[in-house]
BALUM-548840 format. One record per residue (C-alpha): x negated, z negated, y negated. Coordinates in nm, 4 decimals. Layout:
! BALUM-548840
+----------+----------+----------+
:       xx :       zz :       yy :
+----------+----------+----------+
:        X :        Z :        Y :
...
+----------+----------+----------+
This chain:
! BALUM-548840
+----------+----------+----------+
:       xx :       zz :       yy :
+----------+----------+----------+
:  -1.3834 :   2.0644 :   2.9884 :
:  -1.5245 :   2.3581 :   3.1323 :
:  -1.2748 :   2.5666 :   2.9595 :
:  -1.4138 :   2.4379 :   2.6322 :
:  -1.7663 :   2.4633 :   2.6477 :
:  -1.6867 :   2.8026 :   2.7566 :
:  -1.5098 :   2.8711 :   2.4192 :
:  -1.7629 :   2.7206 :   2.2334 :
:  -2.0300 :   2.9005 :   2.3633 :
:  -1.8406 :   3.1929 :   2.2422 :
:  -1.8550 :   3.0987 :   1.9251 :
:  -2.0314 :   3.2710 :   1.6542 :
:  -2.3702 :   3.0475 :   1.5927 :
:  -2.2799 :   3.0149 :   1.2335 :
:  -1.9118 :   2.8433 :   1.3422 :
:  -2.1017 :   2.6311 :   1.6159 :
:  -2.3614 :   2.4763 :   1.3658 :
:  -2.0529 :   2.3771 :   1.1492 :
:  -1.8842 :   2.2287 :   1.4430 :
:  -2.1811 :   2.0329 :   1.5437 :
:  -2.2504 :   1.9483 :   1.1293 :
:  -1.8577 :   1.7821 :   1.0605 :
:  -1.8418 :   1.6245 :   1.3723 :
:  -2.1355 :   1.4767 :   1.3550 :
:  -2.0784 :   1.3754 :   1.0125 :
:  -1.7066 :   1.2605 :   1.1034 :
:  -1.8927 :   1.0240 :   1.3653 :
:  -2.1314 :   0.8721 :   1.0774 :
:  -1.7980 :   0.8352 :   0.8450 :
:  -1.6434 :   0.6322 :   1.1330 :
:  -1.9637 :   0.4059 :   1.1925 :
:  -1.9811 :   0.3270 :   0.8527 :
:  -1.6086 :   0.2645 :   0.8400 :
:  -1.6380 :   0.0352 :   1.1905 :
:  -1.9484 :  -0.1877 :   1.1147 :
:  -1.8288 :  -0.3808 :   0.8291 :
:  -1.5129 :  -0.4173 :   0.9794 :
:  -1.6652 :  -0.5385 :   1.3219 :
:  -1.9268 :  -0.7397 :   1.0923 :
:  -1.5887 :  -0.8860 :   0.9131 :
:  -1.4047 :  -1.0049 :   1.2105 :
:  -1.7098 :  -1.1189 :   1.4421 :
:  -1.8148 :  -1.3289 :   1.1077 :
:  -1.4350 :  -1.4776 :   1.1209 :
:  -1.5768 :  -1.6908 :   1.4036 :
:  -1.9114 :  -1.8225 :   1.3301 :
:  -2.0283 :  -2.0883 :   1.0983 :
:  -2.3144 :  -1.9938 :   0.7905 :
:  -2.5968 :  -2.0322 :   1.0086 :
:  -2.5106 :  -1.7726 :   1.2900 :
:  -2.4074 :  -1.5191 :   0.9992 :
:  -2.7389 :  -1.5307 :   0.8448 :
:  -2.9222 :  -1.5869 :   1.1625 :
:  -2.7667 :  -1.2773 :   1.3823 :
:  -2.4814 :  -1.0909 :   1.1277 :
:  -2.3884 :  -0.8624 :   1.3795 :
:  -2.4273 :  -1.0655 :   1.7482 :
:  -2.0956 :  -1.1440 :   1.9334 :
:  -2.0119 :  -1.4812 :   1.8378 :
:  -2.0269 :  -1.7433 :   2.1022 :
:  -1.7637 :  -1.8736 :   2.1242 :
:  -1.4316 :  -1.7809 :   1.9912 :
:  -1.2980 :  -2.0705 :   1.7782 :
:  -1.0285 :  -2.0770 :   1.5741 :
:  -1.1118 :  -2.3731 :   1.3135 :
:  -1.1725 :  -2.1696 :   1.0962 :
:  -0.8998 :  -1.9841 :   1.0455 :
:  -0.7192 :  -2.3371 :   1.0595 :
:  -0.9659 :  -2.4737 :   0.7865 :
:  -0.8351 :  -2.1950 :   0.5582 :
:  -0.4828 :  -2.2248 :   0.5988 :
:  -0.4908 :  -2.5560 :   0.5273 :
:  -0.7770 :  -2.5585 :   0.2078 :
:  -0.5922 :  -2.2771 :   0.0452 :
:  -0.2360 :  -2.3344 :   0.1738 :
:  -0.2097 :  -1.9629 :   0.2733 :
:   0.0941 :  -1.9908 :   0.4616 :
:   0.2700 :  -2.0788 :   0.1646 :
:   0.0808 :  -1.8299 :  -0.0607 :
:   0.1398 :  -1.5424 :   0.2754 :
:   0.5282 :  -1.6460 :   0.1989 :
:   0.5058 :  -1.6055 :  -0.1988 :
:   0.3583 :  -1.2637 :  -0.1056 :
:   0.5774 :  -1.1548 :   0.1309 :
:   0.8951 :  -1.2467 :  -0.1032 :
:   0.7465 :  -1.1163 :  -0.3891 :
:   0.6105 :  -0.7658 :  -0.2358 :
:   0.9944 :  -0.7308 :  -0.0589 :
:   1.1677 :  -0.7805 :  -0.3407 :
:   0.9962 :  -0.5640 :  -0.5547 :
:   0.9799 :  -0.3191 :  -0.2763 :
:   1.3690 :  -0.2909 :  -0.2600 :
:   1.4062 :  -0.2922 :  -0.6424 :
:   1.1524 :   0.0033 :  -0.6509 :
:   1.3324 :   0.2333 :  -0.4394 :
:   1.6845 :   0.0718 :  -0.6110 :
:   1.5544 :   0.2722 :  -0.9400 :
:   1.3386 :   0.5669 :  -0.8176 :
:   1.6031 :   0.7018 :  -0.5517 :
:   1.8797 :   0.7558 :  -0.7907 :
:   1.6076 :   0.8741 :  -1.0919 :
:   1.4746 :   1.1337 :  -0.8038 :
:   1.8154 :   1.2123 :  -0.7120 :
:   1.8607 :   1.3513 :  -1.0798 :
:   1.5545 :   1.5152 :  -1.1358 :
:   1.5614 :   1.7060 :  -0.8018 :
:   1.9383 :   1.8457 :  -0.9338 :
:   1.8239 :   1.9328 :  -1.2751 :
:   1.7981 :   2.2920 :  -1.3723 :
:   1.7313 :   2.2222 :  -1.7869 :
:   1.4543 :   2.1693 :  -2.0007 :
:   1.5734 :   1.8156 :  -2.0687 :
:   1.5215 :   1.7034 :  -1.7051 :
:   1.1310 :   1.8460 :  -1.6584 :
:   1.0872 :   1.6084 :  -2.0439 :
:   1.2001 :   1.3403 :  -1.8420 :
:   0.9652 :   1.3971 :  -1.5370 :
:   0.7118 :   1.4567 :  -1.7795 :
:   0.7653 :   1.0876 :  -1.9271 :
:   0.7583 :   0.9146 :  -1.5804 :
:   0.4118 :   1.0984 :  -1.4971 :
:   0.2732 :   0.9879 :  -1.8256 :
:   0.2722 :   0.6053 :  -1.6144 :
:  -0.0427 :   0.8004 :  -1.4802 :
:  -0.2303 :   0.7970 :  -1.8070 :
:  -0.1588 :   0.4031 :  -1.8699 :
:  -0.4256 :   0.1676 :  -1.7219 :
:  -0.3403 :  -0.1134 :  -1.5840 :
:  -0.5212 :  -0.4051 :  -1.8231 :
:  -0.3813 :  -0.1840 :  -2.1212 :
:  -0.0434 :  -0.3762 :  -2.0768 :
:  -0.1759 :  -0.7000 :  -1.9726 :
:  -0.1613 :  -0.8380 :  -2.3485 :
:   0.2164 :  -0.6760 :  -2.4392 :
:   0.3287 :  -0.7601 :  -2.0541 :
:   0.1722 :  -1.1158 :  -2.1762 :
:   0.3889 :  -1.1215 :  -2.4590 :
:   0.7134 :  -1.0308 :  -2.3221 :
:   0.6970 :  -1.2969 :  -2.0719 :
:   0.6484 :  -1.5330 :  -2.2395 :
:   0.9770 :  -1.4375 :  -2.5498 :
:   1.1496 :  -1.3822 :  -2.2213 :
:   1.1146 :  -1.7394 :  -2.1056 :
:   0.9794 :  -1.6198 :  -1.7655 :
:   0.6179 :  -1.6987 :  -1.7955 :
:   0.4832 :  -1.8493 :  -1.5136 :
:   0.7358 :  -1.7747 :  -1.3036 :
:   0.7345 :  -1.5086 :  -0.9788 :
:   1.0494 :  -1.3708 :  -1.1570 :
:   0.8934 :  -1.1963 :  -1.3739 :
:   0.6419 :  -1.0403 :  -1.1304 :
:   0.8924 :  -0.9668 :  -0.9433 :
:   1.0571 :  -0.7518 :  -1.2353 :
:   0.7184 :  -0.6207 :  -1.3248 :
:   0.5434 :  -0.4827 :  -1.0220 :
:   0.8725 :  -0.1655 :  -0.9722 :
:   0.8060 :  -0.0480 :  -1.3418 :
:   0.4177 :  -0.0149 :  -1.2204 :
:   0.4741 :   0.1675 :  -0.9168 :
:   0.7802 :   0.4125 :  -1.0861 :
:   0.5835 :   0.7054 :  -1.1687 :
:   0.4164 :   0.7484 :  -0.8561 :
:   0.7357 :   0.6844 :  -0.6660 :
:   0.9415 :   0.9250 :  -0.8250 :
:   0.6974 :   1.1769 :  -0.8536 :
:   0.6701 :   1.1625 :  -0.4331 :
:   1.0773 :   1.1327 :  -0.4225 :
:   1.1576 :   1.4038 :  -0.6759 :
:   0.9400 :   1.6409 :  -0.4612 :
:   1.0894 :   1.5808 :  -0.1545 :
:   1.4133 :   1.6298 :  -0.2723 :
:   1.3602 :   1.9412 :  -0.3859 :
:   1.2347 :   2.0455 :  -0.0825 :
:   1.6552 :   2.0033 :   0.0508 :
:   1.8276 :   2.3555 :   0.0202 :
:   2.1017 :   2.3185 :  -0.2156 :
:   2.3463 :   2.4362 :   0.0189 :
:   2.3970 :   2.1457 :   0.2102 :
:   2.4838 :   1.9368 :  -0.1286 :
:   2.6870 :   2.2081 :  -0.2088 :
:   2.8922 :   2.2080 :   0.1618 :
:   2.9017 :   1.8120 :   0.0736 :
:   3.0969 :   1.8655 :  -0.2783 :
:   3.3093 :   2.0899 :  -0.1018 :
:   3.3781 :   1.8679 :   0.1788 :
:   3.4489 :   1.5959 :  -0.1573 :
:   3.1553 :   1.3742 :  -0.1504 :
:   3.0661 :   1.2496 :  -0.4765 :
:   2.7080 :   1.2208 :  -0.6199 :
:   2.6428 :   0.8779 :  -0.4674 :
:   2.7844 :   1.0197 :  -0.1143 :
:   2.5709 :   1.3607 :  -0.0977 :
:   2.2535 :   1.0947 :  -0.1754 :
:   2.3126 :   0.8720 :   0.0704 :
:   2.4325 :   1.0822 :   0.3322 :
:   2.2782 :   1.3989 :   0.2312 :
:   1.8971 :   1.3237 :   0.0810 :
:   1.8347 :   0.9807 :   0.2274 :
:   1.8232 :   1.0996 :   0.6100 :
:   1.6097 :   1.3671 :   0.4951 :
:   1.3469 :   1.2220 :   0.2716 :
:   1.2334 :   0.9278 :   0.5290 :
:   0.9179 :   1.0280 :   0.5665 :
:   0.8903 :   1.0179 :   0.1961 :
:   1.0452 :   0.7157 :   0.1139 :
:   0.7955 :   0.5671 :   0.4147 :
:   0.5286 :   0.6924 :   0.1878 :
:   0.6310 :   0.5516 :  -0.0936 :
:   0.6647 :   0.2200 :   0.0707 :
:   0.3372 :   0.1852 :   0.2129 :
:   0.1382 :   0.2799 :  -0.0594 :
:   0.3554 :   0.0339 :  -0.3177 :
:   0.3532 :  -0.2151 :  -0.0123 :
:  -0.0219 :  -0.2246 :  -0.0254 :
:  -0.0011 :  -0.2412 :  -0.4231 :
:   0.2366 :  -0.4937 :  -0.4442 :
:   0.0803 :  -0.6932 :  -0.1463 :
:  -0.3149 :  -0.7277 :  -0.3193 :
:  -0.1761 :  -0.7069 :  -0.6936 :
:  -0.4513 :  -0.9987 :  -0.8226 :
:  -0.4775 :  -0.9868 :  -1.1859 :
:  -0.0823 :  -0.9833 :  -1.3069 :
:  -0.0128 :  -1.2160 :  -1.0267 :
:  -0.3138 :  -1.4373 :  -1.1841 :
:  -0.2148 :  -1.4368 :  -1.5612 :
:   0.1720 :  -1.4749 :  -1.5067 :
:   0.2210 :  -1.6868 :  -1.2335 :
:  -0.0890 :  -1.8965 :  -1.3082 :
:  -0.2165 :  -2.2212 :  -1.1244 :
:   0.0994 :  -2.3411 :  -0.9991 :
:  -0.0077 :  -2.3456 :  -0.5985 :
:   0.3671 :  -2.3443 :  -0.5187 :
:   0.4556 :  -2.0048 :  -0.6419 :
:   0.0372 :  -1.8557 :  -0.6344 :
:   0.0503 :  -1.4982 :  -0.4218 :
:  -0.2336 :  -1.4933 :  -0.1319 :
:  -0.4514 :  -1.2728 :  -0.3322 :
:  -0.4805 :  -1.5423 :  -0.5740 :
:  -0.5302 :  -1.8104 :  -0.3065 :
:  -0.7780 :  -1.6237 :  -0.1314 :
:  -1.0634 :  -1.7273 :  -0.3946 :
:  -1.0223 :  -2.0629 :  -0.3872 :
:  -1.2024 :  -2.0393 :  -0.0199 :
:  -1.5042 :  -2.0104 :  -0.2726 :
:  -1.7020 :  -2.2315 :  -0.4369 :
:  -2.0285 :  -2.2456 :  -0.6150 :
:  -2.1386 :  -2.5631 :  -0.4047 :
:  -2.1448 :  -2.4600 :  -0.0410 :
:  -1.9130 :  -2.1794 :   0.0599 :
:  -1.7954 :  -2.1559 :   0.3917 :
:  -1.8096 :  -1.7573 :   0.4938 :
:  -1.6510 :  -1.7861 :   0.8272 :
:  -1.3814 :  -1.9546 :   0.6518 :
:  -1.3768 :  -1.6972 :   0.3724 :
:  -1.4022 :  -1.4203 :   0.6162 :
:  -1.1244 :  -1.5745 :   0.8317 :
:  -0.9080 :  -1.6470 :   0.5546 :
:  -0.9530 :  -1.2624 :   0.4405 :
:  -0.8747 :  -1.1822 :   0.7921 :
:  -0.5594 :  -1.3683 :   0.7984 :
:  -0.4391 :  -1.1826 :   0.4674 :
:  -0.4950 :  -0.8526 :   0.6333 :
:  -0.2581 :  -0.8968 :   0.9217 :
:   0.0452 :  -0.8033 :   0.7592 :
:  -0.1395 :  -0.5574 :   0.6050 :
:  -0.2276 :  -0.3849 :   0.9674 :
:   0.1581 :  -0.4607 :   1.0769 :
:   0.2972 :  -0.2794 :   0.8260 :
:   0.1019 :   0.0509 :   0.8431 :
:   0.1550 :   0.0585 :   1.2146 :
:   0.5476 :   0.0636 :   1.1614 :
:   0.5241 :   0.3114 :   0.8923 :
:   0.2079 :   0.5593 :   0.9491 :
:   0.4020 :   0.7702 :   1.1783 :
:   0.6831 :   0.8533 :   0.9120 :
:   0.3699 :   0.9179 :   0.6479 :
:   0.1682 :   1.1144 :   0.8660 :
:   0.4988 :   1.3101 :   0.9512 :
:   0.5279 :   1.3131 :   0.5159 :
:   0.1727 :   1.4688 :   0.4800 :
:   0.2190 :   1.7613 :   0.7722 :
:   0.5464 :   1.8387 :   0.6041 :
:   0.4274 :   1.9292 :   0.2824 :
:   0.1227 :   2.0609 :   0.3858 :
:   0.3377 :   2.3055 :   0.5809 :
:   0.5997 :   2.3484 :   0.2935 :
:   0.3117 :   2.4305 :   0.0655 :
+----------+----------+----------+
């Protein structure tokens, strides 16, 4: 410690007062990043009168009803399952497409190949509600309205275009002499990508699967309009707002309900942070 104040104090005054100036704002980003959240849980346990009466005192007593109460209004361990299915499989059938369409941009030297890129990143310019009506339509000629097969189907094509635009630039981060020592060696296309690419671009297909994870996991207004009101198939964003009601809403239920939503949120990002973080340093570095 000593050590460091000394080498602060030998700082130019001009690099100390911007020291002091981010980290102090870095402390007010944090406090306004750890209130609500603190407010959020500490609410989880109280009933409507001790939120109004004292929003931020430590609850009392820690009880659980009310995470019970929600589970059972809204059914969210069926609706945390529905989610979980639905996010996994379109998860896997994300990576199914955007590996191999990666794979053949990275390799491509022609003009046709940087069209084709060009395409995918046009998904950027598309809103979201633009397709709602022609997503609407197909559905429902395809028989799979209402139905979580057809979310299922629909949630990859959304998250394509940023997935291959994060897996195409990885991949052409690989030196082309270790595909090329692969060929020789006799591995075909599909060996040099599995064996080859896939080792190497971890930390970008970890990327890729936490930001379409958290996508996929609080996708509310497809889910909404395709699945619809059938409780048995309903995703736990659209389960979550049945907590409220115009007559008398519960907010420690509603809050504990939210809070319940957001653990597998918190589980996944822990497993998969590490390989992002490791993602963002490398091309950082590499740029």
């Amino acid at each position: 410690m000593a050590q460091r104040a000394t080498v602060a104090r030998q700082l130019p005054l001009r690099d100390r007062i911007g020291s002091i100036t981010s980290g102090t704002l870095a402390w007010i980003y944090a406090a306004l990043l750890v209130i609500p959240f603190y407010y959020f849980i500490v609410s989880s346990f109280k009933t409507n009168e001790e939120i109004f009466e004292s929003p931020l005192a430590w609850p009392t007593t820690f009880d659980f009803s009310n995470f019970t109460t929600a589970i059972q209004q809204a059914d969210l361990g069926l609706a945390v399952a529905n989610s979980a299915l639905t996010t996994v499989a379109a998860l896997v059938l994300t990576l199914l497409l955007a590996l191999p369409a990666s794979f053949a941009l990275a390799r491509a030297r022609g003009r046709a190949g940087k069209i084709v890129e060009s395409v995918f990143a046009l998904g950027f310019l598309i809103p979201s509600f633009a397709a709602l009506f022609p997503t609407f339509l197909l559905a429902a000629a395809l028989g799979l309205f209402h139905t979580r097969t057809f979310v299922i189907f629909l949630l990859p094509a959304t998250a394509l275009p940023l997935s291959i635009v994060i897996l195409t630039s990885f991949m052409r981060t690989i030196p082309r002499e270790l595909e090329e020592a692969a060929s020789m060696d006799g591995a075909s296309s599909l060996q040099v990508l599995r064996q080859v690419y896939l080792p190497i671009c971890v930390p970008g297909i970890a990327t890729v699967l936490l930001l379409n994870f958290l996508s996929f996991w609080n996708a509310y207004l497809y889910p909404l309009i395709l699945i619809g009101p059938d409780t048995a198939q309903r995703t736990i964003q659209v389960a979550l707002p049945t907590l409220k009601v115009d007559a008398g809403t519960d907010y420690g239920v509603l809050m504990a309900g939210t809070l319940f939503t957001l653990l597998p949120v918190y589980l996944v990002y822990t497993v998969l942070q590490r390989q992002m973080q490791r993602a963002l340093l490398s091309g950082a570095v590499k740029g």
